[in-house]
C-alpha positions as CSV (number, residue, x, y, z in Angstrom):
1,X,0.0,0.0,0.0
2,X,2.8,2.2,-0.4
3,X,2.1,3.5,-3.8
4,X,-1.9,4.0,-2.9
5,X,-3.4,7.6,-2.9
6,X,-4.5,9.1,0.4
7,X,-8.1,9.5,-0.8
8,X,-8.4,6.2,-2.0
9,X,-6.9,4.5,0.9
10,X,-9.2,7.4,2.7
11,X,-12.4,6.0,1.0
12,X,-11.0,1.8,1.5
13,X,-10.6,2.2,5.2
14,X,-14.1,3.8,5.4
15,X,-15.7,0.7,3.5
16,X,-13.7,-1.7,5.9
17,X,-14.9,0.5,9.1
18,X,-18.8,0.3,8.2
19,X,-18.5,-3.3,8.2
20,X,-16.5,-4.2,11.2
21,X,-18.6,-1.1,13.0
22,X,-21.9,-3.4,11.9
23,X,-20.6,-6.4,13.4
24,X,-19.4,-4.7,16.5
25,X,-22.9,-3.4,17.2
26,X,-24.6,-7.1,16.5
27,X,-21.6,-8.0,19.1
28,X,-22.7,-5.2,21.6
29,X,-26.1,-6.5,21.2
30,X,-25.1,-10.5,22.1
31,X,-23.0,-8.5,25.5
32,X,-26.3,-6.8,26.4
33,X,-28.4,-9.6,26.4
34,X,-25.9,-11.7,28.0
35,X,-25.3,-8.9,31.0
36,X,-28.8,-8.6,31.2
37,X,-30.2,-12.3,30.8
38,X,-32.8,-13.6,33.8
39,X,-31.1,-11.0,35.8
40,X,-32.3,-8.1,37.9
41,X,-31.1,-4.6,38.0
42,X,-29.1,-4.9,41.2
43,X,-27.6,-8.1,39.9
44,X,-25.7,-7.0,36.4
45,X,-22.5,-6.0,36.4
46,X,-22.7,-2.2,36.1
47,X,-19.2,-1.1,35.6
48,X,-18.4,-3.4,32.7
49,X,-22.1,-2.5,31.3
50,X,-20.7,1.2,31.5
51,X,-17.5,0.2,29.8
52,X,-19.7,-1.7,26.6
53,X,-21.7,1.1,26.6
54,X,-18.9,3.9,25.8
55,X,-16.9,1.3,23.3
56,X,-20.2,1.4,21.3
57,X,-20.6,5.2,21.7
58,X,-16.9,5.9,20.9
59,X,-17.1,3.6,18.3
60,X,-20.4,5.3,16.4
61,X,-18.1,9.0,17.2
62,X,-15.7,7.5,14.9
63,X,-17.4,6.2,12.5
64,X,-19.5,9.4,12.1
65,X,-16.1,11.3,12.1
66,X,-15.2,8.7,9.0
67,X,-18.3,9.8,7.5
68,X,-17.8,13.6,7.6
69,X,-14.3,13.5,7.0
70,X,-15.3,11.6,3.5
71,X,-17.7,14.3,2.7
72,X,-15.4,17.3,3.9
73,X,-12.3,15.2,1.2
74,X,-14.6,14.2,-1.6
75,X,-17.4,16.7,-2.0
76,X,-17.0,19.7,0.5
77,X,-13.1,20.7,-0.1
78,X,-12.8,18.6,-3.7
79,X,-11.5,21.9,-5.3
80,X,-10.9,24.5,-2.7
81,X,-8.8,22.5,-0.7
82,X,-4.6,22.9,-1.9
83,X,-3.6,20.1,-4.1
84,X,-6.7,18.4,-3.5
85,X,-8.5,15.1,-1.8
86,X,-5.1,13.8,-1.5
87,X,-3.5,16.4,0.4
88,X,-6.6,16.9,2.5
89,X,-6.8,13.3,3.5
90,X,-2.6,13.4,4.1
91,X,-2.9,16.7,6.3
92,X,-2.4,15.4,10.2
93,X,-4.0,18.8,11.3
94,X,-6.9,19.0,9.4
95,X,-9.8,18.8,12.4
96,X,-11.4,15.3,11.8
97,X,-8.2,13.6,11.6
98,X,-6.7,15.1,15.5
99,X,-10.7,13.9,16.3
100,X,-10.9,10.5,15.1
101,X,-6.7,9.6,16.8
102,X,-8.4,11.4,19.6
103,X,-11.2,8.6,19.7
104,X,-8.8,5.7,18.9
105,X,-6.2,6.8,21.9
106,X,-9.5,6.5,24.4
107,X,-11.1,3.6,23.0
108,X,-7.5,1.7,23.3
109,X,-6.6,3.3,26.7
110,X,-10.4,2.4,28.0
111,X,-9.9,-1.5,26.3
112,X,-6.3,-2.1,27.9
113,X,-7.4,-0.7,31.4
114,X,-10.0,-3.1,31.1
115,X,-7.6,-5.9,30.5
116,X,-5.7,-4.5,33.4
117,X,-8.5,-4.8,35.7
118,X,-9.1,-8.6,34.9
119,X,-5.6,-9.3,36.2
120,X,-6.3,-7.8,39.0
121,X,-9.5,-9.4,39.4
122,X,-8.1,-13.2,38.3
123,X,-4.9,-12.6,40.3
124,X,-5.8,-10.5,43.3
125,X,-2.4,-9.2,43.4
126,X,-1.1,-6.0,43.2
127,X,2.9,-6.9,42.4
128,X,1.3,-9.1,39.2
129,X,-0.3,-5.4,37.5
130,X,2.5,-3.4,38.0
131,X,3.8,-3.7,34.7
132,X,0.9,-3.9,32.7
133,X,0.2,-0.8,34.9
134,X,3.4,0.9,33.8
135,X,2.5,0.4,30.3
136,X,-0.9,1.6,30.7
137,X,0.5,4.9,31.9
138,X,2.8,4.9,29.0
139,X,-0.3,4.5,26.3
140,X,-1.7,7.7,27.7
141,X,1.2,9.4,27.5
142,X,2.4,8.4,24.1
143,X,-1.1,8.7,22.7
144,X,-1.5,12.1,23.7
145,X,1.7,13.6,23.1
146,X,1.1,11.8,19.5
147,X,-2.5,13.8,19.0
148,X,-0.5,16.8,20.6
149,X,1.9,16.5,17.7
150,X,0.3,16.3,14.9
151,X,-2.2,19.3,15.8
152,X,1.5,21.3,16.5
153,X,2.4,20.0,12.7
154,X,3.2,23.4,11.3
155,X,6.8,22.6,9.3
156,X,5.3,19.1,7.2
157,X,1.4,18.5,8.0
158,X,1.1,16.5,5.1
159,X,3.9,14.0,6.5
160,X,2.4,11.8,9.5
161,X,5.8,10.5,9.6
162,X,7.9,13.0,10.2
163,X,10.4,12.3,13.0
164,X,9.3,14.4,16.0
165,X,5.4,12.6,15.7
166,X,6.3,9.1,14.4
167,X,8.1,7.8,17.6
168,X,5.6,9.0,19.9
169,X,3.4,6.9,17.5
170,X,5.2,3.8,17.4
171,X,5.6,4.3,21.1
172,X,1.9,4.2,21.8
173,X,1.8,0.9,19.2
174,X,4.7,-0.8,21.0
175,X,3.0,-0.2,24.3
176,X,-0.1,-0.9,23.2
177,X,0.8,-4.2,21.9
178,X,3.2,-5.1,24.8
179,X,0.6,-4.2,27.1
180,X,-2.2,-6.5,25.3
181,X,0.2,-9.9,24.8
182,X,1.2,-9.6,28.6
183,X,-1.9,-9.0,30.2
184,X,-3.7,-11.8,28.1
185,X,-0.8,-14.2,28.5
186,X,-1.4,-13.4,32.5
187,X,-5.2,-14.3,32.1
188,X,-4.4,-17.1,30.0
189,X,-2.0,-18.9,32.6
190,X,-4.3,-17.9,35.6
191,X,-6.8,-19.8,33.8
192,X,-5.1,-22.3,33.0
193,X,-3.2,-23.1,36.5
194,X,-7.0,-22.9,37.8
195,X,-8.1,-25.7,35.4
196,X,-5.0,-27.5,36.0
197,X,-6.2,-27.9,39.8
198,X,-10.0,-28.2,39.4
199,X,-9.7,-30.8,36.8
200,X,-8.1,-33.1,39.6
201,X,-11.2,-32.8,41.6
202,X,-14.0,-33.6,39.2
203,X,-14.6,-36.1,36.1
204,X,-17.5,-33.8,34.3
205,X,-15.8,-32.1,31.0
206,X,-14.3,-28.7,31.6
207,X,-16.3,-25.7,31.4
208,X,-13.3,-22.9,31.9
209,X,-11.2,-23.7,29.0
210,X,-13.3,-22.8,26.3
211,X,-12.7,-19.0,27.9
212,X,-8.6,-19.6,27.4
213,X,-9.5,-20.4,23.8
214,X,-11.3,-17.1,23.3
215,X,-9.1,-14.9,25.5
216,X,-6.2,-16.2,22.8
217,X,-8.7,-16.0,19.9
218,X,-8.9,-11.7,21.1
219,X,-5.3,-11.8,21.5
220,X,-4.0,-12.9,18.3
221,X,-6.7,-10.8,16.5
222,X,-5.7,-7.0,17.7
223,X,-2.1,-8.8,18.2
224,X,-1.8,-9.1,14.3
225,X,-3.7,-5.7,13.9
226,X,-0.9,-4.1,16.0
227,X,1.7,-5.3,14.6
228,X,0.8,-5.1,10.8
229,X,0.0,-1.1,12.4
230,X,3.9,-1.1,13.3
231,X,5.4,-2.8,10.5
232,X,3.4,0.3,8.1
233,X,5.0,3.0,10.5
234,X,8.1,1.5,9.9
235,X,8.1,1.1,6.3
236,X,6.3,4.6,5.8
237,X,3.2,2.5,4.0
238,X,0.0,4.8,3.5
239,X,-1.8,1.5,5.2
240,X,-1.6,2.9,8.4
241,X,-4.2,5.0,8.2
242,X,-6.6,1.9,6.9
243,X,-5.5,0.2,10.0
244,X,-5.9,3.0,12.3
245,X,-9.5,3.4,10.9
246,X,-10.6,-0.4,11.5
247,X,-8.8,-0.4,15.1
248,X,-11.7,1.2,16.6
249,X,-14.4,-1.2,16.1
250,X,-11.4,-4.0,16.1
251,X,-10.9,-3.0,20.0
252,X,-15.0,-3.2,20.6
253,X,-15.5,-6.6,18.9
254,X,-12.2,-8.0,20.7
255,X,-14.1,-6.8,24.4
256,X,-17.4,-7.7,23.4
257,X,-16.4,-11.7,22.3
258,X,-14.3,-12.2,25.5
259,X,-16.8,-10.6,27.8
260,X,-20.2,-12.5,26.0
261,X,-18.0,-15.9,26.7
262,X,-17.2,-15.3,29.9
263,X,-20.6,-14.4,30.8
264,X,-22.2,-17.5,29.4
265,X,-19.8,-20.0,30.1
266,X,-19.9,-18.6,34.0
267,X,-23.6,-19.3,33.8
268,X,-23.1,-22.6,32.8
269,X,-20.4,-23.5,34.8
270,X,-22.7,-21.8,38.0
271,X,-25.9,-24.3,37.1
272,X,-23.5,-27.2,36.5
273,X,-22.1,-26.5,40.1
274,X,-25.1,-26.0,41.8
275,X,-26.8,-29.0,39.8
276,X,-23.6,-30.9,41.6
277,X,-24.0,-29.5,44.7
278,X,-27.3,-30.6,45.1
279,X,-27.0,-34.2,44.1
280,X,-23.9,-34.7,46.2
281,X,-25.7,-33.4,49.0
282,X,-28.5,-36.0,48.3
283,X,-25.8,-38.8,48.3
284,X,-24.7,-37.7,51.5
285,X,-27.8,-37.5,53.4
286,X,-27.5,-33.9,53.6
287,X,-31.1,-32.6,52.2
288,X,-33.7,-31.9,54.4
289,X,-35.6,-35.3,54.3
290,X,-39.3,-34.5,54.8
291,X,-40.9,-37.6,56.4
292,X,-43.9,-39.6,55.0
293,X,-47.2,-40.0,57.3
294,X,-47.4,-44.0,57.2
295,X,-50.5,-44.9,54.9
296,X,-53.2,-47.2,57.2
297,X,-56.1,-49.2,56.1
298,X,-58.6,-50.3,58.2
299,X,-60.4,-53.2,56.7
300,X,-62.8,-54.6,58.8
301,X,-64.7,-57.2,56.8
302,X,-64.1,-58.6,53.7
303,X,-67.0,-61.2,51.9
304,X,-67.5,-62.7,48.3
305,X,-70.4,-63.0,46.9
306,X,-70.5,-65.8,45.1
307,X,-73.7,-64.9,43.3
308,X,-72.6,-62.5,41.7
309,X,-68.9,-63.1,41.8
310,X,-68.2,-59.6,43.0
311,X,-66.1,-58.5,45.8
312,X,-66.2,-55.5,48.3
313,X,-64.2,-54.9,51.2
314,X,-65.4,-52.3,54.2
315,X,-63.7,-49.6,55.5
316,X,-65.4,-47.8,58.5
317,X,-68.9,-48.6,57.8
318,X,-68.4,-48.1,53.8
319,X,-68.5,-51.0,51.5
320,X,-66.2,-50.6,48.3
321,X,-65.6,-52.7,45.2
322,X,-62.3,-54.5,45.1
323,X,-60.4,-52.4,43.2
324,X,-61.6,-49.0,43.9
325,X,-59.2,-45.4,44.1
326,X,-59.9,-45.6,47.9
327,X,-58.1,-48.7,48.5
328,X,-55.2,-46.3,50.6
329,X,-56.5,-43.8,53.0
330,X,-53.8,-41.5,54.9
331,X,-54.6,-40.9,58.5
C-alpha cells in the first residue's frame, strides 16, 4: 500500500470500518443480552455494562467522524482544498483527523485498562499489574503527546511520519501491543493453572477452558492488527491510516467476544455447580428429608359373593368394590 493515494486508501478504510462497526454493534447487542439475561437490575455488572456502553458510543463517534471527514475530502473541499482530496486526507492537522486519533487513543486506553482490571481481578495481586500498569500509563502518555503533535504540525502537516510525531506513534503501538500480549498471556496462565487444579477434583468435562480459547482468539486478533500497524510505520506505508480506521471497532469486537463468553460460560459453569451440589448433598444425606405419614387401612370385613362373583371390602362402615381409588386412605 505504499504507492496507494491518500483519498483512495481514505475511501477503502471507510468501507472496511462500516462493516466491522456493523458487526461490532450485532456484538454489543449478544453482550447486552448476555449482562442482562434472567437478571435483575441490582444483579448486572454495572461497571463493565458502563464500559460496553462507551466502546459502542466511541465507536459510532468515529465512525460518524469517517463519515464527515469523506464528505469534507470528496465533495466539500474537492476543489478548494490545496492540491486536492489527497492532500486533504494526508494533512495530520486538518480537524477530523486530531478527532478520530483522539477517539482511537481513548477507545484503546479504556480496552487495555479493562484488560488490566481482569488481572487484577483473576490474580488479586497487586505486584502481578505493575507492569501492565506501567504500560498503561505509557499509552496515555504516548497517545496524547502523538495527537498533541500532529495538531503542533506546522513545518510538514502532510507527512504523518515526520520524525518528532512518528516515535511518539510507534511508542503508543509498541505499548499498546506489549501491554495487550502480557496481560492476556497473564489471564491465560491464571486460567489455565485454575483448570489445572479443578480438573483433579471432578470427572464432568471442563467448562473454563473454552474461555482460554477465546481470550487467545482476542489476542491474536488485535495482536496481528498491531503489529501489521507497526510494520506500516516502519516502512512509511499509506496503510496505516486503513489500519488505524478499522482499530476502533477492532478493540469493541475483541471486548465484546471475551466478555459474551465469559458471561455465558460462567452461567453454565454456575448451574452445572449448583446442579452438583445438590446431588452430592443428596448422596450424603445432607437434604432436608421431609418424612412420609405412614398410609393405614382399616379393613374390617371382607365377603365374596358368590352370586354375583363380586367383591367388596369395608372400610369404616363403607362397603367398596375390590379395586376401587380408595383402597389407601392417609390418616
Amino acid at each position: 500500500m505504499a504507492d496507494l493515494p491518500a483519498d483512495t486508501s481514505a475511501l477503502m478504510s471507510a468501507v472496511l470500518e462500516s462493516i466491522l462497526y456493523g458487526f461490532s454493534v450485532l456484538m454489543f447487542i449478544g453482550t447486552i443480552w448476555a449482562l442482562t439475561y434472567k437478571r435483575r437490575m441490582r444483579d448486572i455488572n454495572h461497571p463493565i455494562a458502563v464500559v460496553a456502553v462507551l466502546l459502542l458510543l466511541t465507536s459510532t463517534a468515529n465512525m460518524v467522524v469517517t463519515i464527515v471527514r469523506i464528505e469534507n475530502g470528496l465533495v466539500k473541499y474537492r476543489d478548494t482544498w490545496p492540491n486536492g482530496p489527497a492532500a486533504f486526507f494526508t494533512d495530520v492537522t486538518e480537524e477530523t483527523y486530531l478527532i478520530k486519533h483522539a477517539l482511537y487513543i481513548f477507545q484503546t486506553v479504556l480496552a487495555d485498562g479493562v484488560m488490566v482490571y481482569r488481572c487484577y481481578v483473576l490474580w488479586q495481586s497487586v505486584r502481578v499489574i505493575i507492569l501492565p500498569i506501567l504500560l498503561w500509563c505509557s499509552i496515555i502518555v504516548t497517545g496524547i503527546r502523538a495527537v498533541y503533535g500532529n495538531s503542533q504540525a506546522t513545518t510538514n502537516p502532510g507527512n504523518v511520519f515526520a520524525a518528532d510525531v512518528e516515535k511518539w506513534i510507534m511508542a503508543f503501538i509498541v505499548s499498546t501491543l506489549a501491554a495487550n500480549l502480557l496481560c492476556s498471556g497473564l489471564l491465560v496462565y491464571r486460567v489455565w493453572k485454575i483448570e489445572c487444579r479443578v480438573s483433579k477434583l471432578r470427572a464432568s468435562k471442563s467448562t473454563i477452558m473454552p474461555i482460554v480459547r477465546v481470550l487467545v482468539d482476542a489476542a491474536v486478533l488485535y495482536s496481528v492488527m498491531l503489529f501489521a500497524f507497526l510494520i506500516c510505520f516502519i516502512t512509511a506505508s499509506s496503510g496505516e491510516s486503513v489500519l488505524s480506521d478499522m482499530a476502533v471497532p477492532v478493540i469493541s469486537i475483541t471486548f465484546y467476544m471475551v466478555l459474551i463468553r465469559i458471561t455465558i460460560n460462567s452461567r453454565h459453569y454456575l448451574a452445572t455447580a449448583s446442579t452438583r451440589r445438590t446431588t452430592e448433598e443428596m448422596e450424603q444425606g445432607n437434604v432436608q428429608q421431609y418424612p412420609m405419614n405412614p398410609l393405614r387401612v382399616h379393613i374390617s370385613q371382607f365377603t365374596l359373593d358368590d352370586s354375583t362373583s363380586s367383591s367388596s371390602y369395608k372400610v369404616g362402615n363403607e362397603d367398596r368394590p375390590f379395586g376401587s381409588t380408595g383402597i389407601a386412605e392417609e390418616s
